[in-house]
MARSE-570939 format. One record per atom (N, C-alpha, C): x, y, z. Coordinates in steps of 0.2 Angstrom, whole numbers, plus 5000, padded with zeros to 4 digits. Example, Ala and Ser with C-alpha at 12.3 -4.5 7.8 and 13.67 -1.06 7.14 Angstrom:
<kebas>
506649725039506249785039506649845039506449895035506849955036506450005039
</kebas>
This chain:
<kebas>
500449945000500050005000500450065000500250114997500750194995500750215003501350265004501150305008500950355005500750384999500250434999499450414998499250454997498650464995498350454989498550384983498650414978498050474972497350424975496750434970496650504971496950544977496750614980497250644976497650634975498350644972498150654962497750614962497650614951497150664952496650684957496250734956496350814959497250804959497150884961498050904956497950974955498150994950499051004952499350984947500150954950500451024948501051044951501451044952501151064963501151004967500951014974501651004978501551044986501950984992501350984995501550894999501050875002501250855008501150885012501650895020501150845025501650785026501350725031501350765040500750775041500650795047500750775053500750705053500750655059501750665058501950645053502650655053502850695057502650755056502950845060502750815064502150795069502150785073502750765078502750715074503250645078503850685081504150705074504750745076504750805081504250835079504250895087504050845093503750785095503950765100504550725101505050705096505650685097506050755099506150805096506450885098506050885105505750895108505350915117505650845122505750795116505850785122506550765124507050775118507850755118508150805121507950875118508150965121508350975126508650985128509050995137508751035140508751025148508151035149508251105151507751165152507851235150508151285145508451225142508751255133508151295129508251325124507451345120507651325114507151305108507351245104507051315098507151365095506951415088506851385082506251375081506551335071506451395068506851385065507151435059506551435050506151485054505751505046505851495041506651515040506851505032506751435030506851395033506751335030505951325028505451345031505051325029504651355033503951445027503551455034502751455030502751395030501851375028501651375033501051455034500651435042500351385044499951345041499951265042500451245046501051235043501551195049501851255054501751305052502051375058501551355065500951345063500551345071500451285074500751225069500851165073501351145078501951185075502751185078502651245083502151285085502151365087501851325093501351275092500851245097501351195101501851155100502351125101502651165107502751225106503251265111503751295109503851265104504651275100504751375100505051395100505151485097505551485092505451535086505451555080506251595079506651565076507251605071506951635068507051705067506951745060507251775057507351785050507851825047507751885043506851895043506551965041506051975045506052035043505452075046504552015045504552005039504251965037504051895042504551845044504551805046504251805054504651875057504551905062503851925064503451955060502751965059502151915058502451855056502251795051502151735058502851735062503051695068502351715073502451795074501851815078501251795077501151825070500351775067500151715070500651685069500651595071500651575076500551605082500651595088501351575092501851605090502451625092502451655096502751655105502651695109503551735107503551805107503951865103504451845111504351835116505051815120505451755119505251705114505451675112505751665104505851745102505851735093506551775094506951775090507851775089507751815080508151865080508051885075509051885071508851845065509651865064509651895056510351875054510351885047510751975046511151975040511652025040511552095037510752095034510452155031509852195036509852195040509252195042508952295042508352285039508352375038507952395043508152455044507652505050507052485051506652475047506052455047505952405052506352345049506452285053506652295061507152315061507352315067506952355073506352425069505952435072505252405074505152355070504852315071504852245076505452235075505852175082505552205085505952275088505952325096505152315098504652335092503952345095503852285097503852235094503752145097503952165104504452165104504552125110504952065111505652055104505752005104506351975111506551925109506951905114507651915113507951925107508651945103508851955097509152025097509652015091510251985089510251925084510851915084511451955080511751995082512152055078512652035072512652045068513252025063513852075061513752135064514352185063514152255067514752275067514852315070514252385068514252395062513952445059513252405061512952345059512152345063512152375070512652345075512452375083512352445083512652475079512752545081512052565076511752525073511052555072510552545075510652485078510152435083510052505088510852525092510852575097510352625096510652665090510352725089509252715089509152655086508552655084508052615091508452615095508152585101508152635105508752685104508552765108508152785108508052805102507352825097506652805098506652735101506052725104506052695112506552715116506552705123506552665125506952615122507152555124507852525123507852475128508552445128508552365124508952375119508952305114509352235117509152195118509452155120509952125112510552095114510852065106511352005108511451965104512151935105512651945098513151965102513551955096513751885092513551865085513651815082514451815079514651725083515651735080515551705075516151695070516351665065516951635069516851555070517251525075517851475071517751505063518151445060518451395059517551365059517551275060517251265053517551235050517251205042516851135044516151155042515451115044515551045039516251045035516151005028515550985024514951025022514551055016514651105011514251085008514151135003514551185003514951224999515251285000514751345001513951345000513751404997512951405006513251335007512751335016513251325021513951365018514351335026514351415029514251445035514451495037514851505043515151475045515551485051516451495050516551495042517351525041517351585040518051605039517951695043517851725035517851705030517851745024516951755022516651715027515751715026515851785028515151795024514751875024514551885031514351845035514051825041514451855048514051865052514551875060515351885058515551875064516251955067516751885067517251915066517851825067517851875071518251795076518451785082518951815085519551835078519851885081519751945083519151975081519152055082518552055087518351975091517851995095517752055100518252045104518452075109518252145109518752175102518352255101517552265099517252215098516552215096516352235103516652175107516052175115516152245117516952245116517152355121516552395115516452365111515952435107515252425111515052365114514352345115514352385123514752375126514752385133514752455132514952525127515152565128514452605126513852555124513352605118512652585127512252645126511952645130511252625128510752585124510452575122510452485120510852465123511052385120511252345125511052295127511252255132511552195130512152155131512752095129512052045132511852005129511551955130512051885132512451895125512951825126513151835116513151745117513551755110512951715104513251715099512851675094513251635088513051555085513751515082512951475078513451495071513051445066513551415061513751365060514351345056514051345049513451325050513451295042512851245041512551225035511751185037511951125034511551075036511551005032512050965033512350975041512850955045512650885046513250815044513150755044513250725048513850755050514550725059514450765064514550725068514350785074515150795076515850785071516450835074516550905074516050915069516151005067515751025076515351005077514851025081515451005091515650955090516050935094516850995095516951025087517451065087517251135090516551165090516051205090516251225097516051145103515851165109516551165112517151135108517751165112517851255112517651255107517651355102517351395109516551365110516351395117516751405122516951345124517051335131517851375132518151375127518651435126518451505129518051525126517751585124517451595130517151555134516651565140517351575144517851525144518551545150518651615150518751655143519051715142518551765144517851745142517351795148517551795154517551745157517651745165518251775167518651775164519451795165519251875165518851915158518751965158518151985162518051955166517351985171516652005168516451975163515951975158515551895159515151935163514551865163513851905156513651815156513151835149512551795154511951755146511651725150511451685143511651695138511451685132511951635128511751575124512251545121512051515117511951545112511551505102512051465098511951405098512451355094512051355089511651405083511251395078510851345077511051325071510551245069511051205066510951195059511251165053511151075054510851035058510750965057510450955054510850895049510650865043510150845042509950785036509450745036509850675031509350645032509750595024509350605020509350625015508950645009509150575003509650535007509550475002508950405003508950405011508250335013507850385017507350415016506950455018506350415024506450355019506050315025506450275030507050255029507350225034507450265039507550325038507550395043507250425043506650445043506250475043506150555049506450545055506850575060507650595062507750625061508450625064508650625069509450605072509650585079509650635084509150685085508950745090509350715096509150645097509550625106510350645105510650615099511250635100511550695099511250715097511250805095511350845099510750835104510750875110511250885116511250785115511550765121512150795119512650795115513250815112513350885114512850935115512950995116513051015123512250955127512150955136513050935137513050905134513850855139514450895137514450955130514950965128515451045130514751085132514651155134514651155140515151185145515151205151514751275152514151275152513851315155513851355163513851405162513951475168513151465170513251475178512551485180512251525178511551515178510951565173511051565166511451545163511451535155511251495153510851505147510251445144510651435135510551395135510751355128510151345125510351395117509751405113509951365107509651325102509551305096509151325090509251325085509051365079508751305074508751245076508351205071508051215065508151195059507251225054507351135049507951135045507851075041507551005045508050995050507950935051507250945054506850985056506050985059505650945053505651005047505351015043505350955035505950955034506350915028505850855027505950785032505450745029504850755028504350775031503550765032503450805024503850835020503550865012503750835006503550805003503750804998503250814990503550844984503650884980503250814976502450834972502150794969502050844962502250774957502350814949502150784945501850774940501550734936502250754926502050674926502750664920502150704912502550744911502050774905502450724896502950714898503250684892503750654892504050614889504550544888504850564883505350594882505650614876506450554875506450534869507050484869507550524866508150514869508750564864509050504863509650544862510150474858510550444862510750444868510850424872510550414881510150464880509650484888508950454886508750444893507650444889507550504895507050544894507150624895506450604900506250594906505650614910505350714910504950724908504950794907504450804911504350824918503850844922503550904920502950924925502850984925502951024932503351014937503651044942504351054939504651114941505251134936505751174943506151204942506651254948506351304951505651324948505351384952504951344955504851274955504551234962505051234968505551184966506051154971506951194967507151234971507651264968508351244971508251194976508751154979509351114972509051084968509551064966509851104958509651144957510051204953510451244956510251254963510551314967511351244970510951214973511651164977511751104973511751094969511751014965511450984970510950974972510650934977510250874974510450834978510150774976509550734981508850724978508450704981508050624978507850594984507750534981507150554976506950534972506450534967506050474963505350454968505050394964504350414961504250354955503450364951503250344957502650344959502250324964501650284960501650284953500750254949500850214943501650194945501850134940502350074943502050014942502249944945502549914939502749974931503349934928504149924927504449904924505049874925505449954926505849934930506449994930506950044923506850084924507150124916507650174921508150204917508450274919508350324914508150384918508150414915508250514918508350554914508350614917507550654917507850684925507150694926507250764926506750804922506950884921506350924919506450984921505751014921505651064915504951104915505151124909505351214908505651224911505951294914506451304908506251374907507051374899507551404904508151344906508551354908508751264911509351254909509651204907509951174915509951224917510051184927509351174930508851184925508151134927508251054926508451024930508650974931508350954939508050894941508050884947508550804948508650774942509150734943509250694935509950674939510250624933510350564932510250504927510250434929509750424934509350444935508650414942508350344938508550304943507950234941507450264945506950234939506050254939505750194939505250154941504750134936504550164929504650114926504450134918503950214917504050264915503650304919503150324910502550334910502250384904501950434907501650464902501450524901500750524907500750564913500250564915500450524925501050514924501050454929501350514936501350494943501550564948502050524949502550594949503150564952503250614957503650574965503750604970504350624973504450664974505150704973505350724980505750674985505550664993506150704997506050725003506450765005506450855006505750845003505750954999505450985005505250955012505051015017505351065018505951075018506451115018506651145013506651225011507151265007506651214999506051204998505751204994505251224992504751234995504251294994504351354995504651355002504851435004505451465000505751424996506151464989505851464983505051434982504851434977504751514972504551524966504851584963504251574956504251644955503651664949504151654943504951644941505151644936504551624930504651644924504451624917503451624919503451684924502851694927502451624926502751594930502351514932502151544938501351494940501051504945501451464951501351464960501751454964501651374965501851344965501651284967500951284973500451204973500151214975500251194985499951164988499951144996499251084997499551024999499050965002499350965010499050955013499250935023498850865023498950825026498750735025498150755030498250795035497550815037497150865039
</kebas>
């Protein structure tokens, strides 16, 4: 028997994500209950903010990463309590920031010197004190993708670690800003947990040299970045949260009163979606046989942007196995979702499911070649 729905599936109009709800679920009970206790557990909206699953994961308990004004506003809507939402990212406009302040959020994560000193000014302006953590670049290579690692010192991202010091004497000196503590995001789609192990040496350094310099925080953000296997979706359908967490509980020496935050968003969201397409045409070349969907790169832009590879099965064909290229019809030649894919025998008409897309799928989806947006199915 399918794990989809098939007959519900041939009656609605393709290119959809069909987000398994019971899935989400499972894994927000496996995050609540491996998460250390007192820690705060933020999934990060960039991955993925269908209010559908924002007020599932908002009910959960979990609080809200955000990286625009948008998401920040968006998190609220959803039942996001604002003492729990973390705002980062390296552009952030006045606008935004003044909109944080009115929330009422719980931090800024700072990325440079010139944002603090807007952060100040703009929280003068409205009578308030900003809370912020300075974000390092701890230059630990997360070995990923070159274009999702961020924690080396030549990323756009957060302050290296050599010039922290004069960061904090700037923070301490501005009167509208309060040092909450620090913030670290290495990179996403992290496999090993040695980067992560290298991470919590990085702190526990950094916490020494606080104490030596008479700076207590209360604040400690080790991001997100946990992987997923986007090659057995089923055989893992959750990720190892226990050892994740536990790695960080056992690894971090924590100062009294400071709480360890996590940034989550892929591994929450990644399994329970998958990208349903129907094959529009079979094209034979002289060496390839061509699968030509109708879901293209302005559905799922993962694999143009990152060569990414996702597993991809027909779901409405029980014939022999073929290889073929599976591509979309987007005029642009890195419309590809994969190459060499064994399929069932696939014709004109048959859905094929393209597994792993919860994440950095919809929420990059894009009106290029004014195609409409993909659609949205919830299993309940």
């Amino acid at each position: 028997m399918s794990k989809f729905p098939i007959e519900q599936f041939r009656s609605t109009v393709t290119p959809f994500y069909y987000y398994d709800m019971a899935l989400l679920r499972r894994t927000l009970a496996e995050v609540c209950a491996h998460a250390p206790q007192e820690s705060v557990v933020h999934y990060a909206l960039k991955a993925n903010s269908n209010p559908a699953l924002l007020r599932v994961i908002s009910a959960a308990g979990l609080g809200a990463d955000c990286v625009s004004g948008g998401e920040i506003a968006l998190a609220v809507e959803c039942g996001f309590t604002p003492k729990k939402i973390v705002y980062s990212g390296v552009g952030k406009t006045d606008r935004e920031i003044r909109l944080a302040l009115s929330v009422g959020i719980d931090c800024f994560n700072v990325e440079s010197v010139a944002e603090l000193n807007v952060i100040d000014e703009l929280a003068a302006e409205a009578g308030v004190t900003a809370p912020v953590a300075v974000r390092v670049n701890p230059h630990i290579d997360a070995h990923t993708h070159h274009y999702i690692t961020t924690g080396l010192s030549e990323n756009k991202f957060g302050i290296d670690i050599s010039q922290l010091w004069d960061v904090v004497e700037q923070v301490r000196r501005l009167s509208h800003v309060r040092l909450r503590g620090f913030h670290f995001h290495i990179g996403s789609q992290i496999v090993s947990m040695q980067p992560y192990r290298a991470l919590c040496d990085t702190i526990n350094k950094l916490q020494d040299e606080l104490e030596h310099r008479g700076i207590v925080t209360d604040y400690i953000n080790v991001g997100g970045g946990l992987g997923v296997d986007y090659e057995h979706p089923d055989e893992h359908p959750i990720p190892d949260f226990g050892s994740y967490f536990e790695l960080f509980a056992q690894g971090i020496n924590l100062r009294e009163g400071q709480v360890l935050h996590f940034e989550p968003g892929r591994s929450i969201v990644c399994q329970c979606g998958t990208l349903i397409t129907r094959v529009l045409y079979i094209k034979e070349g002289l060496n390839k046989r061509f699968a030509i969907v109708d879901a293209g790169m302005t559905d799922l832009m993962r694999p143009a942007l990152y060569q990414a590879a996702h597993k991809i099965e027909n779901i409405t064909s029980q014939g022999v196995a073929f290889v073929y290229d599976v591509v979309g019809p987007i005029c642009e030649s890195s419309d590809s979702f994969g190459s060499a894919v064994e399929l069932n025998e696939a014709r004109r008409g048959d859905m094929i499911a393209i597994r792993s897309t919860g994440a950095y799928g919809e929420s990059m989806a894009s009106r290029y070649n004014s195609r409409e947006l993909p659609g949205v199915m919830l299993s309940e």
